[in-house]
N, CA, C and O atoms as a GROMACS GRO file, in nm:
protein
  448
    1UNK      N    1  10.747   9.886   9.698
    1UNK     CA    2  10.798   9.890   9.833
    1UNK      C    3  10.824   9.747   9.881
    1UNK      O    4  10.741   9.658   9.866
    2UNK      N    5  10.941   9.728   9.936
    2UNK     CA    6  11.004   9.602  10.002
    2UNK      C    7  10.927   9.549  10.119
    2UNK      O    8  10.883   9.625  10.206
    3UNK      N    9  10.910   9.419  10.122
    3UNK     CA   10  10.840   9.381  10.286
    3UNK      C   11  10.920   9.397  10.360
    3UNK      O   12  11.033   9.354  10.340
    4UNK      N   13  10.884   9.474  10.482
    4UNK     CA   14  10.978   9.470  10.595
    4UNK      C   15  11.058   9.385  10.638
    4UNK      O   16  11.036   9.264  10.622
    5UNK      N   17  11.183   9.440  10.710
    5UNK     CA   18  11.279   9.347  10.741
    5UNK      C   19  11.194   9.211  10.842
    5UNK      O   20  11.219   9.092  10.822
    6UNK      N   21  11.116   9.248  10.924
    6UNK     CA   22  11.078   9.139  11.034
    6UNK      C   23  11.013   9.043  10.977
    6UNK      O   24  11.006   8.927  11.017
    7UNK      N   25  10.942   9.108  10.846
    7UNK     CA   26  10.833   8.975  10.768
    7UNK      C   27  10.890   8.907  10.692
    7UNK      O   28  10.825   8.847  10.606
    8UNK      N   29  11.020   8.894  10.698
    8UNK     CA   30  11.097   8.804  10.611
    8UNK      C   31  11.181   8.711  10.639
    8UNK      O   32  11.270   8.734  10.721
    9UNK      N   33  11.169   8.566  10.565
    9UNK     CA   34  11.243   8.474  10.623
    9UNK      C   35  11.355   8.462  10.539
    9UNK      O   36  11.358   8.456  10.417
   10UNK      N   37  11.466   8.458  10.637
   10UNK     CA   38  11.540   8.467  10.568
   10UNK      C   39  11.694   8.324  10.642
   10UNK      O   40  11.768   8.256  10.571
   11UNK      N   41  11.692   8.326  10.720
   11UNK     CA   42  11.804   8.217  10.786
   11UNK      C   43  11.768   8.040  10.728
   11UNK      O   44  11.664   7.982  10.698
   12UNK      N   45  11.868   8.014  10.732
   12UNK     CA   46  11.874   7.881  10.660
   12UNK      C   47  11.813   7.783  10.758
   12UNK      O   48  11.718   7.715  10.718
   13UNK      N   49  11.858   7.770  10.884
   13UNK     CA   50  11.775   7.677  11.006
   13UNK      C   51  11.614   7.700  11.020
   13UNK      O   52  11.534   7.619  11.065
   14UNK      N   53  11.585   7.832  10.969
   14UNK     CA   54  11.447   7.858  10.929
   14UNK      C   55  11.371   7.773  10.837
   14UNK      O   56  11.269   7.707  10.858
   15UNK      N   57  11.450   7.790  10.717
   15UNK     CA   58  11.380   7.699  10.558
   15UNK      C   59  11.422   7.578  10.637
   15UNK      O   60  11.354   7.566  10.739
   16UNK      N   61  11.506   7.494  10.622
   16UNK     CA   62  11.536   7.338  10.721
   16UNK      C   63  11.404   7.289  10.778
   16UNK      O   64  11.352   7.181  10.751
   17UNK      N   65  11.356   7.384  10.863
   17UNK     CA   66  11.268   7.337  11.044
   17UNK      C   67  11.166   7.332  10.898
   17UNK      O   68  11.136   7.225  10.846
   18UNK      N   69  11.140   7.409  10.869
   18UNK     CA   70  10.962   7.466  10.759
   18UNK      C   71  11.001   7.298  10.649
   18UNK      O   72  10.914   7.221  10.687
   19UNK      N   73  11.054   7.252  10.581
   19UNK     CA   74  11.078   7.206  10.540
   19UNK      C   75  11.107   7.062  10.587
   19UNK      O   76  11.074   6.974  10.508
   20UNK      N   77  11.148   7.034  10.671
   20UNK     CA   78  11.124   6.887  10.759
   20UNK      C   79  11.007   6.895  10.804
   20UNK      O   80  10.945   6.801  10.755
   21UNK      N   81  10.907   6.986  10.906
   21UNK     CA   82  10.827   7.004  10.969
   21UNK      C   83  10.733   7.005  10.899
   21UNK      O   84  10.649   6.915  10.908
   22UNK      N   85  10.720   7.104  10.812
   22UNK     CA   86  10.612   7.230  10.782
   22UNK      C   87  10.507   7.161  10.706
   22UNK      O   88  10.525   7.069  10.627
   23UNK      N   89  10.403   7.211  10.738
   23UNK     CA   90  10.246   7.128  10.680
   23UNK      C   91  10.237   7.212  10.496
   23UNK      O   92  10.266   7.330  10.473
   24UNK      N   93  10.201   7.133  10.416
   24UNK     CA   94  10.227   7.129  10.285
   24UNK      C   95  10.079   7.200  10.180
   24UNK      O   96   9.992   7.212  10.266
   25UNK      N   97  10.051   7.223  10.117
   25UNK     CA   98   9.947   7.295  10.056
   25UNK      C   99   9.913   7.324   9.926
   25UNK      O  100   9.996   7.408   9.890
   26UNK      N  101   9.836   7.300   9.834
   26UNK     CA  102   9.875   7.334   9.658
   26UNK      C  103   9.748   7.331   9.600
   26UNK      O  104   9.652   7.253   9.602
   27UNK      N  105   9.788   7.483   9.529
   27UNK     CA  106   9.654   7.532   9.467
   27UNK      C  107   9.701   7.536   9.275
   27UNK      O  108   9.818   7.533   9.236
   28UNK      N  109   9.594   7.543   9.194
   28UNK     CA  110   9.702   7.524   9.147
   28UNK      C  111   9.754   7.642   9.064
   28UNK      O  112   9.689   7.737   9.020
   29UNK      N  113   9.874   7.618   9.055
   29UNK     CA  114  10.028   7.640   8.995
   29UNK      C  115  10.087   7.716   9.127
   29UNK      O  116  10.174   7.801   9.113
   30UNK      N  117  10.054   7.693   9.211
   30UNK     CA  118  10.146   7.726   9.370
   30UNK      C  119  10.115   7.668   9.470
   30UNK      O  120  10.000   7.671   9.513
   31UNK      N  121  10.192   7.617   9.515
   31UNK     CA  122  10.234   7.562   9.642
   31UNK      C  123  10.303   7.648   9.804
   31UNK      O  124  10.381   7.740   9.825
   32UNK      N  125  10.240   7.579   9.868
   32UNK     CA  126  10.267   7.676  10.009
   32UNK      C  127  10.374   7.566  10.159
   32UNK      O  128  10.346   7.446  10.169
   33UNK      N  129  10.445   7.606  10.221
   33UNK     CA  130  10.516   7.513  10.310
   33UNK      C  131  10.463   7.636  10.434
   33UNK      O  132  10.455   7.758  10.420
   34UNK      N  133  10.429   7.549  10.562
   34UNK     CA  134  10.434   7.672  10.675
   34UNK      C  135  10.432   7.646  10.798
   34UNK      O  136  10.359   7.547  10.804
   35UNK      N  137  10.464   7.669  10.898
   35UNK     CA  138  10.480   7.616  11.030
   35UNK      C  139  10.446   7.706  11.131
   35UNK      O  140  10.451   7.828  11.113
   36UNK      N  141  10.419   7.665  11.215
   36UNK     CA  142  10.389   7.782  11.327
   36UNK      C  143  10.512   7.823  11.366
   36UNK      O  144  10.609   7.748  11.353
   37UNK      N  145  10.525   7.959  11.424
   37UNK     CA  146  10.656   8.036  11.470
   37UNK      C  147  10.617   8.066  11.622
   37UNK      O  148  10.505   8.055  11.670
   38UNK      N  149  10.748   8.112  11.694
   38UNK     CA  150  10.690   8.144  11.796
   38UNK      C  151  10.704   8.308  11.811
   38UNK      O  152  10.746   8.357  11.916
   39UNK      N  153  10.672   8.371  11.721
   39UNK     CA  154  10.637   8.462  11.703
   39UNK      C  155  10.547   8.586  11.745
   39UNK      O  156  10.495   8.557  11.853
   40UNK      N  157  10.512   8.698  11.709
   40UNK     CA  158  10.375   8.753  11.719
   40UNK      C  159  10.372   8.826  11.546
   40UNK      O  160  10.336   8.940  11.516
   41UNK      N  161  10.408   8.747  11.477
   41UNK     CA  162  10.446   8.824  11.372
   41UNK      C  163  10.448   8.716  11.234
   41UNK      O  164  10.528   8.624  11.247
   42UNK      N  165  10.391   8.717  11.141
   42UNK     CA  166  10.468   8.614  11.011
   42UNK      C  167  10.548   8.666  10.942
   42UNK      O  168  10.567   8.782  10.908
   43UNK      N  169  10.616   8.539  10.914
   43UNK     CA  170  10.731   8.532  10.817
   43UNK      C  171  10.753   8.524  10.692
   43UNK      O  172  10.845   8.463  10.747
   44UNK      N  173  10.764   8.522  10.589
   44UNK     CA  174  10.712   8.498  10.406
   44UNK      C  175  10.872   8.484  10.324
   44UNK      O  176  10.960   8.570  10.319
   45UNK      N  177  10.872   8.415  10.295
   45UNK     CA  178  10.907   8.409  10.169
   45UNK      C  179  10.876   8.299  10.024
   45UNK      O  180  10.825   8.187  10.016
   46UNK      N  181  10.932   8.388   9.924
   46UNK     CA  182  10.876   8.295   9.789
   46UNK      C  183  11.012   8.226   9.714
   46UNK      O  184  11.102   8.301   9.676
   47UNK      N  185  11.024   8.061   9.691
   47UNK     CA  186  11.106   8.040   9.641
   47UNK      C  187  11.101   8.010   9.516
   47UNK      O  188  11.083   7.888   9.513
   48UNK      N  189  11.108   8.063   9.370
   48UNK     CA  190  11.113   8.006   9.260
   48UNK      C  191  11.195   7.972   9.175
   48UNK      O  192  11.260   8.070   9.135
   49UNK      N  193  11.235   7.837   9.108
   49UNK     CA  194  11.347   7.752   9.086
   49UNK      C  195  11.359   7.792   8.932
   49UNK      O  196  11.259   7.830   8.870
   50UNK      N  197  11.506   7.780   8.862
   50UNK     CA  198  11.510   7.798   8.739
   50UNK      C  199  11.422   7.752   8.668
   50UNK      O  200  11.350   7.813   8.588
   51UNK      N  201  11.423   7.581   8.710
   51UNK     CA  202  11.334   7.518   8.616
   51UNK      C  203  11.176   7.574   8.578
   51UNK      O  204  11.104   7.542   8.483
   52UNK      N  205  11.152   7.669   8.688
   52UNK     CA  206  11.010   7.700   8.637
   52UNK      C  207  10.996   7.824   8.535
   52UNK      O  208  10.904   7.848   8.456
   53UNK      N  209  11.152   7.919   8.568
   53UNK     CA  210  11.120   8.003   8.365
   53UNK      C  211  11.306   8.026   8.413
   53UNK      O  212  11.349   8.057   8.524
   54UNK      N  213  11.360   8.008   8.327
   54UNK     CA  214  11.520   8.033   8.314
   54UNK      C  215  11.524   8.201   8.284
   54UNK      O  216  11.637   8.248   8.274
   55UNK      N  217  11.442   8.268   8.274
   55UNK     CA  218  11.425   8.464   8.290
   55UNK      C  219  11.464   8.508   8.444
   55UNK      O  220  11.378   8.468   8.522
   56UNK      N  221  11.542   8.561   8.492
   56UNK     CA  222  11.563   8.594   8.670
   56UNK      C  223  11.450   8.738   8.629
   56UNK      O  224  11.423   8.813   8.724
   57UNK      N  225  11.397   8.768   8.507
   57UNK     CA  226  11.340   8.869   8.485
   57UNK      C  227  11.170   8.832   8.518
   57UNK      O  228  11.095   8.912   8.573
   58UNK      N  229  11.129   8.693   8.472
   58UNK     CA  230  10.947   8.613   8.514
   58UNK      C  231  10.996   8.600   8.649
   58UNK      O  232  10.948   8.688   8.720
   59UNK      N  233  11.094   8.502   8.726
   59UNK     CA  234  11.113   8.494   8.846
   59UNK      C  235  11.088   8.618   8.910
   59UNK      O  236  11.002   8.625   8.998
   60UNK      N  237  11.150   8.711   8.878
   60UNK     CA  238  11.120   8.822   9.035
   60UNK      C  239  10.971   8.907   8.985
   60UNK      O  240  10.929   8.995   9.061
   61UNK      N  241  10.902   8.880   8.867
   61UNK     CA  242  10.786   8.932   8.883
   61UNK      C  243  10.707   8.861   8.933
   61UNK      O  244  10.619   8.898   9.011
   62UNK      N  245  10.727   8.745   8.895
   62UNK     CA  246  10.648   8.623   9.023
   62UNK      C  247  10.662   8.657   9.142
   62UNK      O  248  10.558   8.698   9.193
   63UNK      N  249  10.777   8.656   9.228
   63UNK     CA  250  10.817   8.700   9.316
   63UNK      C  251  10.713   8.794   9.422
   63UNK      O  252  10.660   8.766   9.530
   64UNK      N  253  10.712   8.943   9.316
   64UNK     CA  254  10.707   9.042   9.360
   64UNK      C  255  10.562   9.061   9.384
   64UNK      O  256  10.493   9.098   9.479
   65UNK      N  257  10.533   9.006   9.212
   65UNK     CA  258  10.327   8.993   9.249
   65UNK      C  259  10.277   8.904   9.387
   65UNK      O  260  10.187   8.944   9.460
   66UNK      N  261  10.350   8.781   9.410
   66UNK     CA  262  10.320   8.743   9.548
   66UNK      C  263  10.323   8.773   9.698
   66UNK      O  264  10.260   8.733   9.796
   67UNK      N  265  10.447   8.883   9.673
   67UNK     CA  266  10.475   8.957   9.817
   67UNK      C  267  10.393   9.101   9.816
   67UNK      O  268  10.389   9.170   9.918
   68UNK      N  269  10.326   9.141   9.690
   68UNK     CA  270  10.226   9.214   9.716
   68UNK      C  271  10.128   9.219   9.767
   68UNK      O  272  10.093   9.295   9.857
   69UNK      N  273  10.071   9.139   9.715
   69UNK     CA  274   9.909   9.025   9.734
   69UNK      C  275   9.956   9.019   9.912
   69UNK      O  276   9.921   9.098  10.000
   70UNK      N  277  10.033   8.916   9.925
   70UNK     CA  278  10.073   8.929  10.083
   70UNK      C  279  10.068   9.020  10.176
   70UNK      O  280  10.018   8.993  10.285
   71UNK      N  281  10.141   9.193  10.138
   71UNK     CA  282  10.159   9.252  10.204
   71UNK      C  283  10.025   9.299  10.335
   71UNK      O  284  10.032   9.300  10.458
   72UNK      N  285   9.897   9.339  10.227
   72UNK     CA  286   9.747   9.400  10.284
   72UNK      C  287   9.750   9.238  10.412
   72UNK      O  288   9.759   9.255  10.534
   73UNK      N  289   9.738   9.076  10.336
   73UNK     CA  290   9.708   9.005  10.430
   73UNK      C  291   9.749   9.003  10.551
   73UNK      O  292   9.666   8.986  10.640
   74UNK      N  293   9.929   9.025  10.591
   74UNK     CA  294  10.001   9.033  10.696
   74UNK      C  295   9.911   9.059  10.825
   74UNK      O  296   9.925   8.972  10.911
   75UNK      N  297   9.831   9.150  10.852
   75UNK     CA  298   9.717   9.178  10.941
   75UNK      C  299   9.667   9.053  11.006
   75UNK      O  300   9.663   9.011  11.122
   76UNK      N  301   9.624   9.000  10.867
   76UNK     CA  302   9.527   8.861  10.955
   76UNK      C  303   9.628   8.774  10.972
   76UNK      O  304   9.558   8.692  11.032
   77UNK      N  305   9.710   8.736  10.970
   77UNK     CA  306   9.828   8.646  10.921
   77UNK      C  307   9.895   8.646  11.091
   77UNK      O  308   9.913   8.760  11.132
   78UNK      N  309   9.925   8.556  11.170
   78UNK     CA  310  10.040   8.617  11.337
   78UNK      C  311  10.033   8.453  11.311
   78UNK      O  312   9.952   8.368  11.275
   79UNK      N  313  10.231   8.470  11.368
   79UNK     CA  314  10.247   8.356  11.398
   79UNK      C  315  10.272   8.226  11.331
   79UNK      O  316  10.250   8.114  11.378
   80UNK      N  317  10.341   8.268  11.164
   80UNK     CA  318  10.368   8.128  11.091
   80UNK      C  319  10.478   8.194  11.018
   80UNK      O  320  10.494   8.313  10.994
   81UNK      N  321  10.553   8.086  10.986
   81UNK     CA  322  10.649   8.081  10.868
   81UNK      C  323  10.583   8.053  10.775
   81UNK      O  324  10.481   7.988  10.797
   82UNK      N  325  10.611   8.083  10.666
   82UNK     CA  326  10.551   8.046  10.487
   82UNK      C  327  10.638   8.023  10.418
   82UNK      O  328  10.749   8.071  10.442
   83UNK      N  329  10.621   7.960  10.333
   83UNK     CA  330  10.721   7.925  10.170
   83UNK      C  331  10.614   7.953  10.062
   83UNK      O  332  10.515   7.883  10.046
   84UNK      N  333  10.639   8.036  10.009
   84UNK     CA  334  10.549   7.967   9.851
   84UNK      C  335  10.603   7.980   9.765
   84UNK      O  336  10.660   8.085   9.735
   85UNK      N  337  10.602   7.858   9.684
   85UNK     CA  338  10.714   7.813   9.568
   85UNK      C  339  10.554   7.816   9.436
   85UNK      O  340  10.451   7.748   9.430
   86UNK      N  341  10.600   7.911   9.364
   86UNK     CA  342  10.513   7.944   9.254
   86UNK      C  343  10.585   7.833   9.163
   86UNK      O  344  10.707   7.817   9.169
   87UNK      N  345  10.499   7.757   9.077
   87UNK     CA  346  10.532   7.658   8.964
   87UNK      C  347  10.504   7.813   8.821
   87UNK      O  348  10.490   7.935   8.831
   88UNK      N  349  10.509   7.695   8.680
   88UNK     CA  350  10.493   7.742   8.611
   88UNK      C  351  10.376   7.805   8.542
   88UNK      O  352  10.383   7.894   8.457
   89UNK      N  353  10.244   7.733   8.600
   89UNK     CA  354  10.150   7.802   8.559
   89UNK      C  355  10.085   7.928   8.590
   89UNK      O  356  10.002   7.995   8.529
   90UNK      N  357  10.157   7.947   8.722
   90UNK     CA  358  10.152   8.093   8.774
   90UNK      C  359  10.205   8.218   8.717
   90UNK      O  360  10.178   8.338   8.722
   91UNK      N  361  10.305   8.130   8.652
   91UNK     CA  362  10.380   8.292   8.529
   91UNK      C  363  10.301   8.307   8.464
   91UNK      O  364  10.290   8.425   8.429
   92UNK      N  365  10.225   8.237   8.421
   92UNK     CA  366  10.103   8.279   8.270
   92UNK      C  367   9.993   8.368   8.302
   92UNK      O  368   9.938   8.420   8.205
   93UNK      N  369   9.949   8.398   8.421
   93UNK     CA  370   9.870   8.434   8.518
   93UNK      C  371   9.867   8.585   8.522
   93UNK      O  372   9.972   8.648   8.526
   94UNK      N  373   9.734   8.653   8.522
   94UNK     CA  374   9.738   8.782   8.526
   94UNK      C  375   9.706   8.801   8.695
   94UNK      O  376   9.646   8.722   8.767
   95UNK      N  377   9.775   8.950   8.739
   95UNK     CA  378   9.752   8.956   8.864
   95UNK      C  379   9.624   8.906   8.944
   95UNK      O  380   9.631   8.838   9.046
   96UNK      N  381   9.526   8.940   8.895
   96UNK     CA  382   9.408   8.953   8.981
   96UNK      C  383   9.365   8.779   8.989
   96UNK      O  384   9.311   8.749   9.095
   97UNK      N  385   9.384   8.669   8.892
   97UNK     CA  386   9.443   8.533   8.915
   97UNK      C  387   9.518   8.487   9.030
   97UNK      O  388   9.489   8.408   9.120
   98UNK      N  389   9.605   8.545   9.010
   98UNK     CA  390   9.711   8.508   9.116
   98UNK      C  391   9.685   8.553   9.242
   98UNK      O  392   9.717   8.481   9.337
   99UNK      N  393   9.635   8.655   9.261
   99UNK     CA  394   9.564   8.718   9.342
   99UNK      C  395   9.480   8.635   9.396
   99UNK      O  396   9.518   8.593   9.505
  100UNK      N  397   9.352   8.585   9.349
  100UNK     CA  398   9.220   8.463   9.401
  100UNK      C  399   9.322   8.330   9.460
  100UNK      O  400   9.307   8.263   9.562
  101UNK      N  401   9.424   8.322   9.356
  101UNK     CA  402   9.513   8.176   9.416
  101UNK      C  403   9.545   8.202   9.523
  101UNK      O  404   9.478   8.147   9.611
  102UNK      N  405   9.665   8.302   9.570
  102UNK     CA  406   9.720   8.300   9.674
  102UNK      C  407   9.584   8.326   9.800
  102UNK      O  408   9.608   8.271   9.908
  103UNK      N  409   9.473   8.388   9.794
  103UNK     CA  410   9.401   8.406   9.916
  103UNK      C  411   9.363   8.242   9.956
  103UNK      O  412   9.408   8.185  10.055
  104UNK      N  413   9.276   8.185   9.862
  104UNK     CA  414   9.213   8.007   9.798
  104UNK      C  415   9.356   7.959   9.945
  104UNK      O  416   9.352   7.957  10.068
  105UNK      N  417   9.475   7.926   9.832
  105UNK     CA  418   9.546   7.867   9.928
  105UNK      C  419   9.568   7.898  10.061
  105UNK      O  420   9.600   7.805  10.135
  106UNK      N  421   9.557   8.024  10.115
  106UNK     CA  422   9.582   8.075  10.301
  106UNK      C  423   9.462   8.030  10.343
  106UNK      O  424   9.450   8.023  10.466
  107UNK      N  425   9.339   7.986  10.254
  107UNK     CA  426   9.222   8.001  10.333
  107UNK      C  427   9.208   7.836  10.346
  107UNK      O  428   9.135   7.797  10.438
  108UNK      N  429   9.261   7.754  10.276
  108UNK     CA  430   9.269   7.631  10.201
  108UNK      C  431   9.394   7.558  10.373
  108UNK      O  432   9.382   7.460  10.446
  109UNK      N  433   9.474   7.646  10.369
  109UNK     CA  434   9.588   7.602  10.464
  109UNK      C  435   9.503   7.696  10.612
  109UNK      O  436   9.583   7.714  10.704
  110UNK      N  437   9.384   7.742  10.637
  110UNK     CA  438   9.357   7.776  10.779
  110UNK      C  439   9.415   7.909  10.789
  110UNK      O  440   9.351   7.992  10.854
  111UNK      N  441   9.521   7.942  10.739
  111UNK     CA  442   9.607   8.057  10.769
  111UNK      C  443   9.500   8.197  10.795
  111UNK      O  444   9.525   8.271  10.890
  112UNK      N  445   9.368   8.231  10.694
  112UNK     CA  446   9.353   8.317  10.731
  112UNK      C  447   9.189   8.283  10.717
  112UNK      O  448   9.105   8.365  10.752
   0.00000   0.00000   0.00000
């Protein structure tokens, strides 16, 4: 199941502001960008670059394992934009790994 339309960032002046602004974070083999919104709601998305597996087939399971893990958090979560740009050591990674990373880092960045 897809994250809802509202939990997703998606406009380019969005990534820009998060990206000049946005307070920085890295656990390792992922990295987090995030800013406060003025929101009542967070925002998510995951960016991962060729260079980290040239497969669009590892990319969107990366992807997808991260916006899972995400989905249950959304609850505790009001009020930020996110980036998380998974590197390469995160593809090697079995869920429940990736899983401990991504909480480590929200808890690491205050988020939750």
């Amino acid at each position: 199941m897809a994250l809802a339309k509202k939990f997703r960032l998606k406009l380019q002046r969005d990534f820009e502001k998060i990206s000049e602004k946005g307070e920085f974070n890295r656990v390792a083999g992922l990295d987090i960008k995030y800013i406060p919104n003025q929101l009542d709601h967070t925002r998510i998305s995951v960016i991962i670059s060729k260079k980290t597996s040239k497969k669009a087939v590892t990319r969107n399971k990366a992807r997808r394992r991260i916006l899972e893990i995400i989905r249950p958090l959304l609850k505790n979560l009001s009020g930020y934009d996110i980036i998380f740009f998974p590197k390469k050591e995160i593809l090697e990674k079995d869920f429940s790994e990736v899983k401990k990373a991504v909480e480590l880092l929200l808890k690491k960045s205050n988020l939750i």
